[in-house]
C-alpha positions as CSV (number, residue, x, y, z in Angstrom):
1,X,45.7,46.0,14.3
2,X,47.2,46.4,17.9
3,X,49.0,49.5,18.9
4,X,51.9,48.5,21.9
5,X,52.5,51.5,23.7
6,X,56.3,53.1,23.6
7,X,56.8,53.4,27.0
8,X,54.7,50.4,29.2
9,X,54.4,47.9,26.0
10,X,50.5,47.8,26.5
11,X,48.4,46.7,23.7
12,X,45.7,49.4,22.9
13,X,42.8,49.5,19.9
14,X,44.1,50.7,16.4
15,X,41.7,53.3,17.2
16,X,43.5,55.1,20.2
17,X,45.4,58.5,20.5
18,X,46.8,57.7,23.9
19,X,47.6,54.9,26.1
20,X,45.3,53.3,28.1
21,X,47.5,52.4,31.0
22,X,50.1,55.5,31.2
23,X,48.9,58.2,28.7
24,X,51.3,58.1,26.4
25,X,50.7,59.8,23.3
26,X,50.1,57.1,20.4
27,X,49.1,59.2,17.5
28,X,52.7,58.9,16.0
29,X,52.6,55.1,15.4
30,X,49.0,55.5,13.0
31,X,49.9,54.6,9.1
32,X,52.5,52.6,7.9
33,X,55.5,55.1,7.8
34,X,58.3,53.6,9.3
35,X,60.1,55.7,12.3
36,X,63.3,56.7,13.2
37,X,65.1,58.1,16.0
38,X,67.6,60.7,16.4
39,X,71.1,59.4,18.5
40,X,73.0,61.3,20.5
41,X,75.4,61.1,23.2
42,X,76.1,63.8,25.8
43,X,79.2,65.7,25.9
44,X,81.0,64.8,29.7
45,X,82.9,68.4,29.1
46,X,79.5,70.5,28.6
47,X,77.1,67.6,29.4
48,X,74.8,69.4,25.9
49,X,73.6,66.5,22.9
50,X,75.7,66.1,20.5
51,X,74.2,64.3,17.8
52,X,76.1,60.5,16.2
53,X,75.4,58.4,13.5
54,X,74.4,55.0,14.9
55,X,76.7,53.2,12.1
56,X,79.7,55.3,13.1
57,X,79.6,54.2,16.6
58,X,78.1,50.5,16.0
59,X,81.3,50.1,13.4
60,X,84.0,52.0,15.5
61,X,82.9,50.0,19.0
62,X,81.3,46.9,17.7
63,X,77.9,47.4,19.1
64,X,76.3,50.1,21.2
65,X,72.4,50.4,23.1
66,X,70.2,52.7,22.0
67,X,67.5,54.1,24.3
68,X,64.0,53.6,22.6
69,X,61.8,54.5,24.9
70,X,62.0,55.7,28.7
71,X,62.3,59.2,30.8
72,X,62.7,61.5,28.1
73,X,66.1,59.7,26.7
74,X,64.8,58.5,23.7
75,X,67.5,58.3,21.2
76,X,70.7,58.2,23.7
77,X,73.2,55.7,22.5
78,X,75.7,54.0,24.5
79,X,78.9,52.5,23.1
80,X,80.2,49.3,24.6
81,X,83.1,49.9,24.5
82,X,84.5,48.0,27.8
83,X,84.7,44.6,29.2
84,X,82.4,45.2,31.7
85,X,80.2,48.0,32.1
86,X,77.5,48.1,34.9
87,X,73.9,49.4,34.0
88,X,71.5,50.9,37.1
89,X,70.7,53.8,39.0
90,X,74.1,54.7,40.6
91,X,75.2,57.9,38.8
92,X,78.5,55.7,38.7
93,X,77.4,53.5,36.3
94,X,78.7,53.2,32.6
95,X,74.6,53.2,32.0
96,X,73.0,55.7,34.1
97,X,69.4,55.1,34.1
98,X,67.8,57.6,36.4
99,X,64.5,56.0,37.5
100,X,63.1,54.2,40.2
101,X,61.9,51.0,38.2
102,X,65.8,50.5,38.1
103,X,67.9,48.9,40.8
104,X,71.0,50.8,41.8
105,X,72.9,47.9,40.4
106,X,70.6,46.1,37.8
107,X,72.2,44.5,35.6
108,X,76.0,44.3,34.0
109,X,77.3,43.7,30.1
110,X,80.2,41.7,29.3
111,X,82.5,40.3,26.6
112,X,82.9,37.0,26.9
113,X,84.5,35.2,23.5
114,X,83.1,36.9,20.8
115,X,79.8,38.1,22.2
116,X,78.0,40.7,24.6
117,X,76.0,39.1,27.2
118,X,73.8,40.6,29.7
119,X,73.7,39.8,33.3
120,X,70.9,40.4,35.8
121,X,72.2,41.5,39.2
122,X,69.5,40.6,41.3
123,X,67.3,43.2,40.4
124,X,63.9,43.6,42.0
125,X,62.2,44.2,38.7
126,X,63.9,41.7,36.2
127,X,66.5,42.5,33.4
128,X,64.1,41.4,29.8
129,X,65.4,40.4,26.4
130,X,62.7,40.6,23.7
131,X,60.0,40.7,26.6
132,X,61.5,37.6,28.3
133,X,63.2,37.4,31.4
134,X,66.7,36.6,31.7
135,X,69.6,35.9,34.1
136,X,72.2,35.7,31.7
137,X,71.8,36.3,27.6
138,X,74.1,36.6,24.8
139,X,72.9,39.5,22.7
140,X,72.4,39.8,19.1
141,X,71.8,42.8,16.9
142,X,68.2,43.9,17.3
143,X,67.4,42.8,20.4
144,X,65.3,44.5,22.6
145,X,66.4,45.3,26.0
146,X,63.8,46.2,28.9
147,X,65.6,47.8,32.2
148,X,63.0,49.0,34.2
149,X,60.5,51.5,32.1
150,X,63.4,51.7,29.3
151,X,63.4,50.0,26.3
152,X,66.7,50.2,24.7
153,X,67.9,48.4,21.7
154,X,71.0,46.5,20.6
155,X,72.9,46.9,17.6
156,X,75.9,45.0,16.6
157,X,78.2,44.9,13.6
């Protein structure tokens, strides 16, 4: 059995505490225990973590992305709950992610019929959907998202 790191995706020995490309600490993915992650979103009044259930926000939005893996925001949901809502580095974006790996305008989500699709903007370092890369992909529930180093997963009604 392969172990895929959390944060880079590289495959490691069964055997290995840490990964063997960025260090990451593998010890919690030994045994067959299935894991879970707290959500939360942060307050724009206090800008503290408030905790959500996923299903609340999934059913009152129709789908949301949750942040699996990636600069310490492991667990951070997002709602979609626009037309369009822009995803990079620019503070100004409905999708902050604050890392270099991500172009300040990487990639955009929007409703078009009755699906979410995700749109590459050019980005230097690709916009992935279950590891492949995309310019344009309708999303389904469970997909997995790869912006830069996050990994961010989404979950539809």
């Amino acid at each position: 059995m392969a172990l895929h790191c959390p944060e880079c995706a590289f495959v490691n020995t069964d055997a290995a505490n840490y990964c063997q490309k960025c260090g990451a600490y593998l010890g919690d993915l030994h045994g067959s225990a299935e894991s879970s992650t707290a959500t939360y979103r942060i307050d724009e009044a206090t800008g503290e973590l408030v905790p959500v259930e996923l299903e609340e926000v999934v059913a009152a939005k129709g789908a949301a992305l949750v942040v699996r893996s990636g600069a310490g925001h492991v667990g951070e949901s997002f709602p979609i709950d626009r037309e369009r809502m822009t995803i990079g580095r620019r503070p100004d974006c409905a999708l902050f992610l604050d890392d270099v790996t991500v172009s300040r305008d990487h990639a955009l989500l929007v409703r078009r019929g009755d699906g979410v699709f995700l749109d590459d903007l050019g980005s230097l370092n690709g916009t992935y959907v279950n590891r492949r890369r995309i310019e344009s992909q309708r999303l389904e529930d469970g997909d997995e998202v790869q912006i830069g180093k996050y990994k961010l997963t989404f979950l539809a009604r």
